[in-house]
C-alpha positions in Angstrom: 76.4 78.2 69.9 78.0 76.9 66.7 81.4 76.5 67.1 81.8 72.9 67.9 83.6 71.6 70.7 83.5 67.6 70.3 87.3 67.5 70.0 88.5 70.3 72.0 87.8 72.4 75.5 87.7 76.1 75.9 90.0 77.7 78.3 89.0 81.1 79.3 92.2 83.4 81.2 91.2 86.9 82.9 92.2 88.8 85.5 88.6 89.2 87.0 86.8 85.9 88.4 83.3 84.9 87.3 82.5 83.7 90.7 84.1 84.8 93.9 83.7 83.3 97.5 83.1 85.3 100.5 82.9 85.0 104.3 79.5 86.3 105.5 78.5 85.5 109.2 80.8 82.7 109.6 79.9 81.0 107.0 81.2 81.1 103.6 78.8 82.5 100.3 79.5 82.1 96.1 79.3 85.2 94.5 78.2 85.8 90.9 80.1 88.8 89.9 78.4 91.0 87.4 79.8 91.8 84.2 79.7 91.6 80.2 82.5 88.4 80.5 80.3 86.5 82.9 77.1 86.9 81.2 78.6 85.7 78.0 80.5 82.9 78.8 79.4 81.5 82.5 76.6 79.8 80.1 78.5 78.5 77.5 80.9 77.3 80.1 78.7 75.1 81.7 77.5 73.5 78.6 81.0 72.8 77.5 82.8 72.2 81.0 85.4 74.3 79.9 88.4 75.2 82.2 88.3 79.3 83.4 91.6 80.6 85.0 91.8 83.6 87.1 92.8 85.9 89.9 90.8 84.8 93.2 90.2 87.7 94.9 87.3 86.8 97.8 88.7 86.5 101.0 87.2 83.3 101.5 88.1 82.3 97.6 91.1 79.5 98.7 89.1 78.1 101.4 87.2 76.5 99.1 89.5 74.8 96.7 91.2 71.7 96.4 94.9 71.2 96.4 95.4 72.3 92.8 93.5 75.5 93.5 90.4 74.7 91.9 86.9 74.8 92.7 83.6 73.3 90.8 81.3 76.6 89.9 78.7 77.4 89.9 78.4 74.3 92.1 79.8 70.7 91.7 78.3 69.8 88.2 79.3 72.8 86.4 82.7 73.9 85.3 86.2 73.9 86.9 87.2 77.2 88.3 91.1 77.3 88.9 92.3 80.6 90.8 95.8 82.1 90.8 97.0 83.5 94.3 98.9 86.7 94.2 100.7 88.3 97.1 100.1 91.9 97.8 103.7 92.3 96.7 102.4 90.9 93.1 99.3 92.9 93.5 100.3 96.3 93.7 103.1 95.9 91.0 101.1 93.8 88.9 97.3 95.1 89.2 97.6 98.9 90.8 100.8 99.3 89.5 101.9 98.2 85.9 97.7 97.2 84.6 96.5 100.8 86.1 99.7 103.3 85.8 100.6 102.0 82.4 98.7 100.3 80.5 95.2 101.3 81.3 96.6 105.5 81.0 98.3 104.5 77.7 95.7 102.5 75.8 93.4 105.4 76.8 96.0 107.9 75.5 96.1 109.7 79.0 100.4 109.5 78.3 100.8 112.1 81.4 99.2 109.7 84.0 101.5 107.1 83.3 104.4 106.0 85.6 106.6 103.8 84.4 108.3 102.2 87.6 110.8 99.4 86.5 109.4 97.5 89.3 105.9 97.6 87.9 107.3 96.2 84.7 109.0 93.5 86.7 106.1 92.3 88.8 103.4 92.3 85.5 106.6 90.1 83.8 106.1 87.7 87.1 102.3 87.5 87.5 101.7 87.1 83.8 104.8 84.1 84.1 102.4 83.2 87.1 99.3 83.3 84.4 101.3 81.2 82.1 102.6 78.4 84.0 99.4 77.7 85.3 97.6 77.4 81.6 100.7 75.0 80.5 99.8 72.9 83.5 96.6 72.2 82.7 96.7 72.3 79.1 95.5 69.4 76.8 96.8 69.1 73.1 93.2 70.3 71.3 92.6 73.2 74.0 91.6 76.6 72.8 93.1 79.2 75.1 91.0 82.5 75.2 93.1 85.4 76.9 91.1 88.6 78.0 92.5 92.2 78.2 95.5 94.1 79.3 96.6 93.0 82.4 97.7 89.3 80.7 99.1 91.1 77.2 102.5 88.8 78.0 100.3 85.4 78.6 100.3 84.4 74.3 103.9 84.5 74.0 104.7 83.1 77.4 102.3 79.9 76.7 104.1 79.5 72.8 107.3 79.5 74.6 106.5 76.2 76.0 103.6 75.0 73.7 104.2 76.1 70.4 101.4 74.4 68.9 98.5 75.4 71.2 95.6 77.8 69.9 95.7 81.0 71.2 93.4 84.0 71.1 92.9 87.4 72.4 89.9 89.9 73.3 91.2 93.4 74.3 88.3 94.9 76.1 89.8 99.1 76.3 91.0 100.6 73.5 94.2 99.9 72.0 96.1 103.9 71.1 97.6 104.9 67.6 101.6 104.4 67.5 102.2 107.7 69.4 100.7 107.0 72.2 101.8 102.9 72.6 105.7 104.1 71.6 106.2 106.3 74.9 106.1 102.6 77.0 109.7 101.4 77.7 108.6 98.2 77.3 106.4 98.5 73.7 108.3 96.1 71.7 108.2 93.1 74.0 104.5 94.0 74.7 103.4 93.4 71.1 106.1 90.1 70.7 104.2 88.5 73.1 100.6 89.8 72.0 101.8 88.9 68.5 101.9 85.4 69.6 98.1 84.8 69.4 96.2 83.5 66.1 93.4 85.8 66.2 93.1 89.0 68.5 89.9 91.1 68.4 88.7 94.6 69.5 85.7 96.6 70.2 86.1 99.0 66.6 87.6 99.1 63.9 89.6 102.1 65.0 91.6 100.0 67.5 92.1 97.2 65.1 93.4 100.2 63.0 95.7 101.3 65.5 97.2 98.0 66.8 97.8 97.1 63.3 99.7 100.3 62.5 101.6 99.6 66.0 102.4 96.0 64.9 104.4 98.0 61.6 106.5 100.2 63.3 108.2 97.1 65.2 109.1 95.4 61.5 105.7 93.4 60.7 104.5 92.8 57.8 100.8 94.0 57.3 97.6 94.3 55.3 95.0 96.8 56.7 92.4 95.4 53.8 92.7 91.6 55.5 93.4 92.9 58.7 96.4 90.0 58.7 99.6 90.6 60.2 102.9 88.5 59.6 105.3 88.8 62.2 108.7 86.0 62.5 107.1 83.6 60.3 103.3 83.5 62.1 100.3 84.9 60.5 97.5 86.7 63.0 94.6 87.6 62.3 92.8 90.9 63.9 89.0 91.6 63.8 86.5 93.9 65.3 83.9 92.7 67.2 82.2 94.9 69.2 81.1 93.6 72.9 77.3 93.6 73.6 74.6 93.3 76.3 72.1 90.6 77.0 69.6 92.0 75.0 66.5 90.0 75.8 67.1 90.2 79.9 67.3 93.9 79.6 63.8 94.0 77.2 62.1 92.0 80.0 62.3 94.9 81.8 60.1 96.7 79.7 56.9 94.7 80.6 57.9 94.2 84.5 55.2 96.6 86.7 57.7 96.2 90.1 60.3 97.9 87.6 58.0 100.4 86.3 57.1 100.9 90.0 60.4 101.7 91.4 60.9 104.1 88.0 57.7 106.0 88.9 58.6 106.4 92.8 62.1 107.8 91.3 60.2 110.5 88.8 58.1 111.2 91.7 60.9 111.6 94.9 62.9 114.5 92.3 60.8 118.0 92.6 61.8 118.3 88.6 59.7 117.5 85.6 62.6 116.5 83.8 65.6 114.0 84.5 69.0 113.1 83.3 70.9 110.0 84.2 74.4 109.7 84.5 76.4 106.5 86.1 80.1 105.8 86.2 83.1 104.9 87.6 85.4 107.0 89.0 87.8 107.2 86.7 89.2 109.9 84.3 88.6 108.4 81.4 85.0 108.7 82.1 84.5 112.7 81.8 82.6 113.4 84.6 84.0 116.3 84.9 83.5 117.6 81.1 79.6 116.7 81.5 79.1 118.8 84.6 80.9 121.8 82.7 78.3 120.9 79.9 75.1 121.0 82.9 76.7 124.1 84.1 76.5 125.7 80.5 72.8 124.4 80.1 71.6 126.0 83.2 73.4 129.5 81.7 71.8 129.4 78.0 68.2 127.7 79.2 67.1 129.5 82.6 63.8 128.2 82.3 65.1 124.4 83.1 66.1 125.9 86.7 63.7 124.2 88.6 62.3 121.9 86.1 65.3 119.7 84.9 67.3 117.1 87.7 70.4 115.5 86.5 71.3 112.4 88.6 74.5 111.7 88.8 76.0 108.1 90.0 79.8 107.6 90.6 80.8 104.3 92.0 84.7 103.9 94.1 87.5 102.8 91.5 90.9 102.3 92.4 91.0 103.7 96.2 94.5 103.0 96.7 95.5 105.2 93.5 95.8 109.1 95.3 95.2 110.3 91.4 91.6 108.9 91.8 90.7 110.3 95.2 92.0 114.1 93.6 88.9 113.4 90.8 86.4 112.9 93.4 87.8 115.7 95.1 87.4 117.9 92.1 83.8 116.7 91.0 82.3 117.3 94.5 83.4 120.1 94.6 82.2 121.6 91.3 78.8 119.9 91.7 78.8 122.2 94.9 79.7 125.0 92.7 76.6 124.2 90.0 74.0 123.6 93.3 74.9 126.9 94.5 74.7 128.7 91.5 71.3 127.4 90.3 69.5 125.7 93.2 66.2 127.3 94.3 63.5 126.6 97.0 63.5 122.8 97.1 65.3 121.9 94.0 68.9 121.7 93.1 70.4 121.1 89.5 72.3 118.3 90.2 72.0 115.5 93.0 75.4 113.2 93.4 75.6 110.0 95.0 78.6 108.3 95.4 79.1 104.6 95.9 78.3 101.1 94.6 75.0 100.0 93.8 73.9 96.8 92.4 73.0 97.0 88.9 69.3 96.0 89.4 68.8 99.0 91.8 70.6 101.3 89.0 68.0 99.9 86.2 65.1 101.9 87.5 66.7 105.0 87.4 67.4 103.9 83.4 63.7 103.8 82.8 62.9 106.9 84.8 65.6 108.9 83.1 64.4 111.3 79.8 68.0 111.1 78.4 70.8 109.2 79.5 74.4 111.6 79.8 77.9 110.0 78.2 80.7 112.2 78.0 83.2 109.5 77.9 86.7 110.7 76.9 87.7 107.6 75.5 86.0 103.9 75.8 86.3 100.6 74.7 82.8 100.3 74.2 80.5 101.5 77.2 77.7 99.4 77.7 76.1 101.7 80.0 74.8 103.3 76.7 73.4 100.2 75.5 71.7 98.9 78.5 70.1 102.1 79.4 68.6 101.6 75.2 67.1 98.7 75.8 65.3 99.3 78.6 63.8 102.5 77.2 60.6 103.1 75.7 60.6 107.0 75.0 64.8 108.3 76.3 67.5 109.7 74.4 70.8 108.6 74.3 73.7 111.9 74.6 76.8 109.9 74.3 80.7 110.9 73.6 82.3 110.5 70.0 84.9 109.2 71.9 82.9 105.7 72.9 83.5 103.0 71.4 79.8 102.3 71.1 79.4 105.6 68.9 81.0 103.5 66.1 77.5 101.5 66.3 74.6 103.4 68.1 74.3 106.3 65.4 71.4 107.1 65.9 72.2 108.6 69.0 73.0 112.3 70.0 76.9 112.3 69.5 78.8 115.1 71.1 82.5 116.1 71.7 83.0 116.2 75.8 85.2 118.4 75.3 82.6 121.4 74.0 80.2 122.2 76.6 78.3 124.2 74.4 77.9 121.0 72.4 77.0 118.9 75.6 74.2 122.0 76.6 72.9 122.0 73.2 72.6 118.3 73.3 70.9 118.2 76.5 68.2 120.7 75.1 67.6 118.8 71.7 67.4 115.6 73.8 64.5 117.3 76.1 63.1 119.2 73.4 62.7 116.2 70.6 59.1 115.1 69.5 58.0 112.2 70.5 58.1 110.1 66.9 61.5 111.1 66.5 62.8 110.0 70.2 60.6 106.4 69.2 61.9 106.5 65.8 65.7 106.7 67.2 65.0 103.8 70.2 64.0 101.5 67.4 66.3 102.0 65.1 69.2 101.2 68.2 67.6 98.3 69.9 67.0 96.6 66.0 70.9 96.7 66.2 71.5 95.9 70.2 68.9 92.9 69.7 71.0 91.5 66.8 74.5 92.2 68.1 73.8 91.0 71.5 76.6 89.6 73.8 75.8 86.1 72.6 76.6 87.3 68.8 79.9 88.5 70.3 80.4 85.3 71.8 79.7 83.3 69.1 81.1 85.6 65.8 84.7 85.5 68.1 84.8 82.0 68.5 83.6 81.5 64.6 86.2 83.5 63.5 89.0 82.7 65.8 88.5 78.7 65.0 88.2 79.8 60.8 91.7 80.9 61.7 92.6 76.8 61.6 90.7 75.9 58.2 
């Protein structure tokens, strides 16, 4: 960690928790909640005793805290956790309604799934006030303030309203769309003000620093795409790309682990296939589940000898029950996995076995190593780590993943396909299980070279490099 902070304390702001607290048998259980966010910064929090703000979601999460609604985490020598409380009033306008019907369709350039409710507008103005407040109370005169994604895009300009001087940052984990897409929001000019508020915002690629920039232009800033700068009322922002990554060296372990090469083994063995395909996702329709089983249907057309030999396994975990849109998808998938089983399945083997349901990501790890090719036929993706956890845990698989991932920007070396053409998704699928063996070891080490040195602590560390050069 080289950013030094002697004179000054990290605040961290997100709308997800790094820690949640639960009932469980009448007694009351922390949580460690998985994720990129709390596996980069739960450490460097602790060392620093930094300040984290966010939602509290466990149903036992304000049992626990004191009258200022924070709680020590992980336990009473680490940092201070402070939760916001939101009603369900503030929840469904706020989270299911403005985060998830506007922002998350637009930024993902989905413009027809949006629904632009003036009451969803109001209650993300209100929980993002909510956000605010709560930083300015707490707020010391050397504090860096490190907002996270779109459901607090409001939160910069909110805080300088008050505290003009504070530093202020943002990391926009999903993708940020060109102008086209951004303009059809009621509410785009007010979105970027406030966004524009920050010293230093950073993205996944350098297409989405691209596109923000261009956005920032067509409401009257001044900008150079060479020194990704904008100048906007007077204040100078900075934008960079820095691309979000795994815990490299936990994942490697893996590797050298027999228990994990044990449950990879028992999974090879349980399919009646020589071959298998991994695919894991959340229900969501940015995630193309739909496009990759149109491409496995296609495969099973042009290479009739795979009937038989070749099991894909596909994962979908729930997302977003309340939202009927979601619940349509699963609809649709079942029932054209049912339409690709009966068409191909023979004896005791069918093409394509579904579950559907959460899993905790060290059950989902075997099936990474047991899998001959991992599937992504994302849409559109901030990054997708899926793609680079399932690389480092390989020895001998090959990565199929979407042009459309953000992560295609970096892992290259990977078999790139448009979801869109299933002929390029069948054609992929074959090179992936036809490729000789040097080549597949060849590709694995050219990847993990670059997911060993742009792990998720390099991520950490450039951000906070750059975002504190912002100052010199």
């Amino acid at each position: 960690m080289e950013t030094d902070f002697s004179e000054s304390r990290l605040v961290l702001v997100s709308n997800g928790e790094p820690y949640k607290h639960e009932f469980v048998d009448n007694r009351i259980e922390k949580v460690k909640l998985a994720g990129g966010l709390t596996t980069g910064l739960d450490p460097l929090m602790q060392e620093e005793d930094g300040l984290w703000i966010a939602w509290g979601r466990g149903n036992a999460d304000f049992e626990v805290v004191d009258e200022n609604n924070k709680v020590k985490v992980p336990d009473e020598n680490g940092y201070t956790l402070k939760r916001i409380r939101l009603s369900s009033d503030e929840r469904d306008g706020f989270y299911y309604g403005f985060s998830n019907e506007v922002m998350w369709p637009i930024c993902h350039t989905f413009i027809s799934k949006a629904n632009f409710k003036e009451y969803y507008w109001d209650s993300y103005k209100k929980v993002n006030r909510k956000y605010a407040d709560s930083i300015i109370e707490e707020i010391k005169e050397n504090d860096l303030v490190w907002i996270h994604d779109y459901h607090l895009a409001l939160v910069p300009g909110m805080i300088k309203e008050q505290a003009e001087k504070i530093k202020t940052s943002v990391f926009w984990h999903i993708p940020w769309p060109a102008w086209e897409a951004f303009r059809t929001i009621p509410w785009r000019k007010e979105i970027l003000e406030n966004l524009l508020q920050s010293d230093f915002i950073a993205f996944h690629t350098k297409l989405f620093v691209y596109n923000f920039i261009s956005c920032s232009e067509q409401i009257g800033a001044e900008v150079d795409y060479k020194k990704q700068e904008i100048n906007y009322k007077g204040r100078k922002i900075k934008v960079s790309s820095i691309p979000l990554g795994i815990d490299y060296d936990e994942f490697s372990k893996l590797i050298d682990d027999k228990n994990y090469h044990k449950e990879a083994e028992k999974i090879k063995n349980k399919y009646n296939a020589e071959k298998l395909i991994f695919g894991v996702d959340r229900l969501d329709y940015t995630k193309g589940i739909w496009q990759r089983l149109e491409g496995i249907d296609k495969f099973f057309e042009k290479h009739p000898e795979y009937r038989g030999k070749l099991t894909v396994l596909q994962r979908v975990s729930p997302s977003r029950n309340k939202v009927t849109e979601y619940e349509k998808m699963r609809e649709k998938i079942n029932k054209k996995i049912a339409e690709i089983n009966g068409k191909y399945q023979k004896d005791n083997w069918v093409p394509v076995k579904y579950f559907y349901g959460s899993v905790p990501q060290e059950e989902l790890l075997p099936y990474y190593k047991a899998a001959d090719a991992a599937l992504i036929t994302a849409l559109v993706d901030g990054m997708n780590l899926v793609a680079k956890e399932y690389l480092a845990v390989q020895e001998d698989g090959v990565l199929i993943l979407s042009e459309f991932a953000g992560a295609a920007e970096y892992l290259d070396s990977a078999l790139i396909v448009n979801p869109y053409n299933q002929e390029e998704i069948a054609d992929a699928i074959y090179s992936a299980l036809t490729m000789p063996g040097k080549e597949r070891k060849e590709r694995l080490r050219i990847e993990k070279e670059k997911l060993k040195k742009y792990d998720i602590n390099w991520w950490r560390d450039s951000f906070l490099k750059q975002w504190t050069e912002v100052y010199e």
